[in-house]
C-alpha positions in Angstrom: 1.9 11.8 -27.2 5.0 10.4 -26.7 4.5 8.5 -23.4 8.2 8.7 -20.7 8.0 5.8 -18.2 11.4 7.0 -17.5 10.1 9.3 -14.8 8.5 6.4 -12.9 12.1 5.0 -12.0 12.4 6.9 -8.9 9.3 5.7 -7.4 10.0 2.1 -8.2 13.2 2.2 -6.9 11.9 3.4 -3.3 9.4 0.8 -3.5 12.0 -1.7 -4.2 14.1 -0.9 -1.5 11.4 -0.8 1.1 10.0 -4.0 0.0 13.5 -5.3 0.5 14.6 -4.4 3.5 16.1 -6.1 5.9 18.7 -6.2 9.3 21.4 -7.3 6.5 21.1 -4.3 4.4 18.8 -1.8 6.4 21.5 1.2 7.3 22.5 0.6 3.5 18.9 1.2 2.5 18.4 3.9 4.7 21.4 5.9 3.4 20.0 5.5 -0.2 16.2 6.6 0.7 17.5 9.6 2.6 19.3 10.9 -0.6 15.8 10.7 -2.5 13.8 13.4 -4.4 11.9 14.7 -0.8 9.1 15.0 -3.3 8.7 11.2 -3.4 9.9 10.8 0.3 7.0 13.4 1.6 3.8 12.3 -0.5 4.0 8.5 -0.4 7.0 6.7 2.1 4.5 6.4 5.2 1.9 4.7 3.0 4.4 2.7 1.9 6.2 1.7 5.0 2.5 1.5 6.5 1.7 -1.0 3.6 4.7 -2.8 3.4 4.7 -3.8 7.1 1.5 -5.6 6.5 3.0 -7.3 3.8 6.5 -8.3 5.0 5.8 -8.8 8.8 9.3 -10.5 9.5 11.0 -7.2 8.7 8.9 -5.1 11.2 12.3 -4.3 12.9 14.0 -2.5 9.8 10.8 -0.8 9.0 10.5 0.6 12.1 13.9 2.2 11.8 13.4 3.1 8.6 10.8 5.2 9.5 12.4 6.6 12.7 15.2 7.7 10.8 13.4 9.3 7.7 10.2 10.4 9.2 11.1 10.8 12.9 7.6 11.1 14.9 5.6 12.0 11.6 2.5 10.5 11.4 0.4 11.8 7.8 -2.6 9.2 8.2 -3.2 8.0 11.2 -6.6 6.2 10.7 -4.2 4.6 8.5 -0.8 4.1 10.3 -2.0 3.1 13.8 -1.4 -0.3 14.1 2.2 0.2 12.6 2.9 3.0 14.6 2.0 1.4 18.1 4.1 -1.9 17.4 6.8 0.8 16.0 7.0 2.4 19.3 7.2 -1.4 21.0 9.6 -2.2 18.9 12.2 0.7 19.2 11.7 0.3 22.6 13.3 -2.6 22.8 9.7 -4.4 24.1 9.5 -6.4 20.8 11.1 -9.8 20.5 11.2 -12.6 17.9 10.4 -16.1 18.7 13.4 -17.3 20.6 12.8 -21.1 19.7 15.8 -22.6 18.0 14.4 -24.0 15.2 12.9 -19.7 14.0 16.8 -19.2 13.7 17.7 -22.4 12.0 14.5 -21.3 8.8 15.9 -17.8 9.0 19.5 -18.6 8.1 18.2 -22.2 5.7 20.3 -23.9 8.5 19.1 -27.7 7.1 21.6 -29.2 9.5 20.6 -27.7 12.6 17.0 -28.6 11.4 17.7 -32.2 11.2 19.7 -32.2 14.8 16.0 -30.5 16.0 13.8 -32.8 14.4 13.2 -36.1 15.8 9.5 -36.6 13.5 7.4 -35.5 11.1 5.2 -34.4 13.7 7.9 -31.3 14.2 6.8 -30.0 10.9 3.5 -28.8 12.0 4.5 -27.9 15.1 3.8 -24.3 15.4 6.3 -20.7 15.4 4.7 -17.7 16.9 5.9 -14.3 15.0 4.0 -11.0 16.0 1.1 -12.9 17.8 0.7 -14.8 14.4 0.7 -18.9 14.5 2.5 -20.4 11.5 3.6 -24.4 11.2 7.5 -24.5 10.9 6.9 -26.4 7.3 4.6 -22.9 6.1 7.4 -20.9 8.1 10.3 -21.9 5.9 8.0 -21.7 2.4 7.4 -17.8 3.8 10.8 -17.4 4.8 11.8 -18.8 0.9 13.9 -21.6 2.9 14.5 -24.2 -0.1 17.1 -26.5 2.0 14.7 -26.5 4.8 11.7 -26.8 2.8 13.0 -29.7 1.3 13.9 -31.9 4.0 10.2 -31.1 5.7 8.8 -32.4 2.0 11.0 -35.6 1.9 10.1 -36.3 5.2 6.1 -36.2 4.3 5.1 -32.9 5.7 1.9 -32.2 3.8 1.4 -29.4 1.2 -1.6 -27.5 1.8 -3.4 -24.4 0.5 -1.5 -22.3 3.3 1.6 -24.0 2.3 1.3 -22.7 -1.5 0.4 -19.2 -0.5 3.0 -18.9 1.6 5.8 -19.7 -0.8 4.2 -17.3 -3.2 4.7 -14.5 -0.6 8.5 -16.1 0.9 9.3 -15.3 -3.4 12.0 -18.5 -3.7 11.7 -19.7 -6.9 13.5 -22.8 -5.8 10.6 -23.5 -3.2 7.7 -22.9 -5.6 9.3 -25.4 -7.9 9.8 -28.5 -5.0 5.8 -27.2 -5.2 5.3 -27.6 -8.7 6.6 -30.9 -8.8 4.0 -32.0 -6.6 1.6 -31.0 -8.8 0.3 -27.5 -7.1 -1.1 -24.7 -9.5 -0.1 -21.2 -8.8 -2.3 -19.6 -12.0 -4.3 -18.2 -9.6 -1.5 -16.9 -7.4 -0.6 -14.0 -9.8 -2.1 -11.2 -7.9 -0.3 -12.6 -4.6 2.9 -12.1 -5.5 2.3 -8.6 -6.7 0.6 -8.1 -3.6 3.9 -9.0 -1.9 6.2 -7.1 -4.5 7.4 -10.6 -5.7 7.9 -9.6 -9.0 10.4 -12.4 -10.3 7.8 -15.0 -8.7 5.0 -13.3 -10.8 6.9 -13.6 -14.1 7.4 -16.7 -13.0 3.3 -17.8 -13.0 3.3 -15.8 -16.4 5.7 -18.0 -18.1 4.2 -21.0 -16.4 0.5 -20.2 -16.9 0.0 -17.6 -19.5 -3.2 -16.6 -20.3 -4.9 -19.0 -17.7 -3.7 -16.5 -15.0 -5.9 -14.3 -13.3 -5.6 -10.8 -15.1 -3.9 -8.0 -13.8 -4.8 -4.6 -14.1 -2.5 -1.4 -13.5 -4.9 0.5 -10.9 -4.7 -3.3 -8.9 -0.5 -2.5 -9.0 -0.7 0.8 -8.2 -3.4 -0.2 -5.2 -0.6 -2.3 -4.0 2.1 -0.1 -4.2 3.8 -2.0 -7.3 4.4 1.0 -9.7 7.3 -1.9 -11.5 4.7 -4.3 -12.7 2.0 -0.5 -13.7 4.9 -0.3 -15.8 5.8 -3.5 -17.2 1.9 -3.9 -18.2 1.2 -0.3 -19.1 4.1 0.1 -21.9 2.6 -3.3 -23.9 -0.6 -2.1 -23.6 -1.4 2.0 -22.4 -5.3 1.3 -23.1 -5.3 -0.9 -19.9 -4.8 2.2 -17.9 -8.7 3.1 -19.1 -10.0 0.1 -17.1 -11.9 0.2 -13.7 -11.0 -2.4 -11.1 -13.7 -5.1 -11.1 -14.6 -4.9 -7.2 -17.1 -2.4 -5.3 -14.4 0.3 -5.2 -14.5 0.7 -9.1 -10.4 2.5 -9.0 -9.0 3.6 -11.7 -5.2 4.9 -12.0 -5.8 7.5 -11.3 -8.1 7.2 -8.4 -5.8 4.5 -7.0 -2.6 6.8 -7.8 -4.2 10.0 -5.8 -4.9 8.0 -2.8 -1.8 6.0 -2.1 -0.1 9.3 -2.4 1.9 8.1 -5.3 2.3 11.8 -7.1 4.9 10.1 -10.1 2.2 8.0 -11.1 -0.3 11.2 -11.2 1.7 13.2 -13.1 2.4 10.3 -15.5 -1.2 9.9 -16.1 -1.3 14.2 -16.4 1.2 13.9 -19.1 -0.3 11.3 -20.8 -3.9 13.3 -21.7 -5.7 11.4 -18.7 -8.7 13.1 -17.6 -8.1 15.5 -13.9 -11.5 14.6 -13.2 -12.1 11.3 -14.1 -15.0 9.1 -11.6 -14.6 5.5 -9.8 -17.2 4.4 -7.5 -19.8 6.7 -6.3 -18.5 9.6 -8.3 -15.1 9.9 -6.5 -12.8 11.9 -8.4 -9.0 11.7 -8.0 -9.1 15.2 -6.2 -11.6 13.1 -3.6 -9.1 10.5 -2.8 -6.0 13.0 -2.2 -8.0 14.8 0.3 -9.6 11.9 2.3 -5.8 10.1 2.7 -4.2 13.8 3.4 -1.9 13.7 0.1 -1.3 17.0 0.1 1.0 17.4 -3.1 -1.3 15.8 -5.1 -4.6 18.0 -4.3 -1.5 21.0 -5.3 -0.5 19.6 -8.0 -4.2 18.5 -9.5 -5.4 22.1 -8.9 -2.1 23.6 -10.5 -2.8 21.4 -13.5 -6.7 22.9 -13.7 -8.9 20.2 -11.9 -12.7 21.0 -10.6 -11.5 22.0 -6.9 -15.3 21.9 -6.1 -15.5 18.6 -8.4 -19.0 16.4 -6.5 -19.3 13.3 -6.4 -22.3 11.2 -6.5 -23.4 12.6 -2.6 -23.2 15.9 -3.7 -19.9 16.2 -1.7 -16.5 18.4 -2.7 -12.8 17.4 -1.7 -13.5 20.0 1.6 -16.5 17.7 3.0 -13.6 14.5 2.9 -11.2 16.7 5.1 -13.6 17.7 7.9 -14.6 14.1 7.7 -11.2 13.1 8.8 -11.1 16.7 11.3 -8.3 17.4 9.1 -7.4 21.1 9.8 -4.1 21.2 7.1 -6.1 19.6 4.6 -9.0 22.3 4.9 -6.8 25.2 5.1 -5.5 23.8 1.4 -8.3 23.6 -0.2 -9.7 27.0 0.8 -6.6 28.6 -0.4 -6.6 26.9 -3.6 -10.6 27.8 -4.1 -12.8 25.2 -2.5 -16.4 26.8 -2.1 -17.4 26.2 1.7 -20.9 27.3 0.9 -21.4 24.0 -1.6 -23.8 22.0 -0.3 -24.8 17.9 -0.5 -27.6 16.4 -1.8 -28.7 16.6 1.7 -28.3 20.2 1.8 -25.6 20.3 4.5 -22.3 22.2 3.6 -19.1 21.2 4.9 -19.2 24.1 7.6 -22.4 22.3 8.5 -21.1 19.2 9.1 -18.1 20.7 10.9 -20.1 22.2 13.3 -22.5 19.0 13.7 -19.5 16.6 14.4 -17.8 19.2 17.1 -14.9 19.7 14.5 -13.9 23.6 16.4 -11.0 24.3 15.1 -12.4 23.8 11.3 -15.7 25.0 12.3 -13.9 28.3 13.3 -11.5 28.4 10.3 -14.5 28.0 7.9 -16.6 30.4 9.4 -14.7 33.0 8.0 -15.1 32.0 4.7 -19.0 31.2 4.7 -22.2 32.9 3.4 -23.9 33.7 6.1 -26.8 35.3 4.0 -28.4 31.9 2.6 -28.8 30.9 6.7 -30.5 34.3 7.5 -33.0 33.1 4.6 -33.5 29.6 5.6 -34.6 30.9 8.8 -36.9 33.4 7.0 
């Protein structure tokens, strides 16, 4: 089968753009995001943002108004979103502030002169910038904030390069920093998965060229776990057979499985098109159907059961989709997979059904929905 990676481009454009935003080109951004396939917007932006503000911490401002202005007080995931969504709140309420020492606004802007006029020794190097109740030395600042000009002065002037130093520049993504690095001698063939981590694609080339085969190897389900659907599709078209292969760490995802629950649906139906199997297992039987309902991807559990998945697919504990939804009290998610055929009356390998567990966990609004739906006649016999 011919294989279109054309209908990825959408989703790695909306990646790129939340990966880069910032106060420069945020209303810009936000204008382009809000004229998106809502298709896109809906099923994967607050994973996204939610991801992305871990990642890119000295943009927490323009992600917060990012989401304020395309998701307003929607919250899909909140097990997942809370710690972004409280420091939203501070920060749109004005309660947030940067570090107000001179010296965060002369690394910001690469202001080298106003960095010598600060500096009186080396010792100012390691003094310390706090940024969202994070420490950092102003020499690791400037490598995160991809500062070469500063960067350099703190290297001629001995500041010294450690492991923090190196993995900071990898996330700032200045190639002009990683090389003052190089020349000292520092390896970044094990850095490959950091910059992909932090949507640093350029840098990651970068280690490729450098390193080549004695870089850590990638798989696609470790850049779709990281929200880097460029690099699925920079590895996948030299080599579709990768998209087979389980992640090496106790979580076993595949593509699929990683694609389902990060909400990324242009991924899923990339894989549908492709022959890849609806049903397909990662760690402890988990089928992609699994991973939609447990993160509250919505279009995804739709679109898996209009494309002929096993709605009442078990994994290796005997549980279906419907026992991951009243784990998370998840009402909407429920009421889905009911309509679309989920048994309630499946039970685990512990014999509990999902009304069982429901009603065991104080869930009443499910336990009330569901008990509509259930065979009362198999509890009349157990009590027989």
């Amino acid at each position: 089968m011919e294989k279109d990676f054309n209908v990825l481009d959408g989703i790695c454009q909306l990646e790129d753009k939340v990966f880069g935003i910032n106060e420069t080109n945020e209303c810009e951004t936000i204008k382009f995001i809000q004229e998106m396939d809502n298709d896109l917007i809906n099923c994967y932006l607050e994973n996204l943002i939610v991801y992305a503000s871990y990642r890119r911490r000295l943009h927490w401002t323009s992600l917060a108004h990012l989401w304020k202005e395309i998701l307003g007080d929607q919250v899909k995931s909140f097990h997942k979103a809370e710690n972004f969504v409280k420091e939203k709140e501070k920060i749109l309420s004005n309660e947030y502030r940067p570090s107000l020492q001179p010296q965060y606004y002369a690394i910001i802007r690469d202001d080298v002169e106003s960095m010598k006029f600060l500096s009186t020794s080396l010792v100012f190097a390691l003094q310390v910038i706090k940024i969202n109740d994070t420490e950092i030395t102003q020499f690791d600042f400037s490598a995160l904030c991809g500062s070469p000009k500063i960067f350099k002065f703190f290297v001629m002037n001995g500041a010294i390069i450690t492991s923090d130093t190196i993995e900071n520049a990898v996330r700032g993504g200045n190639v002009q920093v990683l090389e003052i690095l190089r020349q000292k001698n520092c390896d970044f063939s094990q850095h490959l998965e950091g910059a992909l981590k932090y949507h640093n694609n350029e840098i990651a080339e970068w280690i490729l060229d450098l390193y080549g085969k004695k870089c850590q190897s990638i798989l696609p389900s470790f850049c779709i776990l990281h929200y880097n659907t460029s690099f699925f599709k920079h590895i996948v078209k030299d080599n579709i057979d990768l998209i087979h292969q389980k992640m090496n760490d106790d979580k076993k995802y595949t593509c699929f499985t990683a694609a389902a629950g990060s909400g990324n649906i242009s991924v899923v139906k990339f894989l549908v098109e492709i022959g890849e199997d609806l049903n397909e297992r990662s760690r402890k039987g988990k089928a992609p159907l699994h991973y939609a309902a447990s993160n509250k991807n919505i279009e995804i559990i739709k679109f898996l059961a209009s494309k002929g998945c096993n709605i009442n697919i078990k994994d290796d504990s005997g549980e279906t989709a419907l026992f991951y939804a009243v784990n998370n009290n998840d009402l909407e998610v429920v009421k889905v997979l009911i309509e679309l055929g989920c048994d309630v009356n499946v039970k685990n390998n512990n014999n509990i059904s999902a009304y069982d567990k429901a009603f065991r966990s104080q869930c009443s609004e499910i336990t009330e929905f569901l008990s509509k739906y259930i065979d009362y006649s198999e509890y009349e016999e157990e009590e027989e």
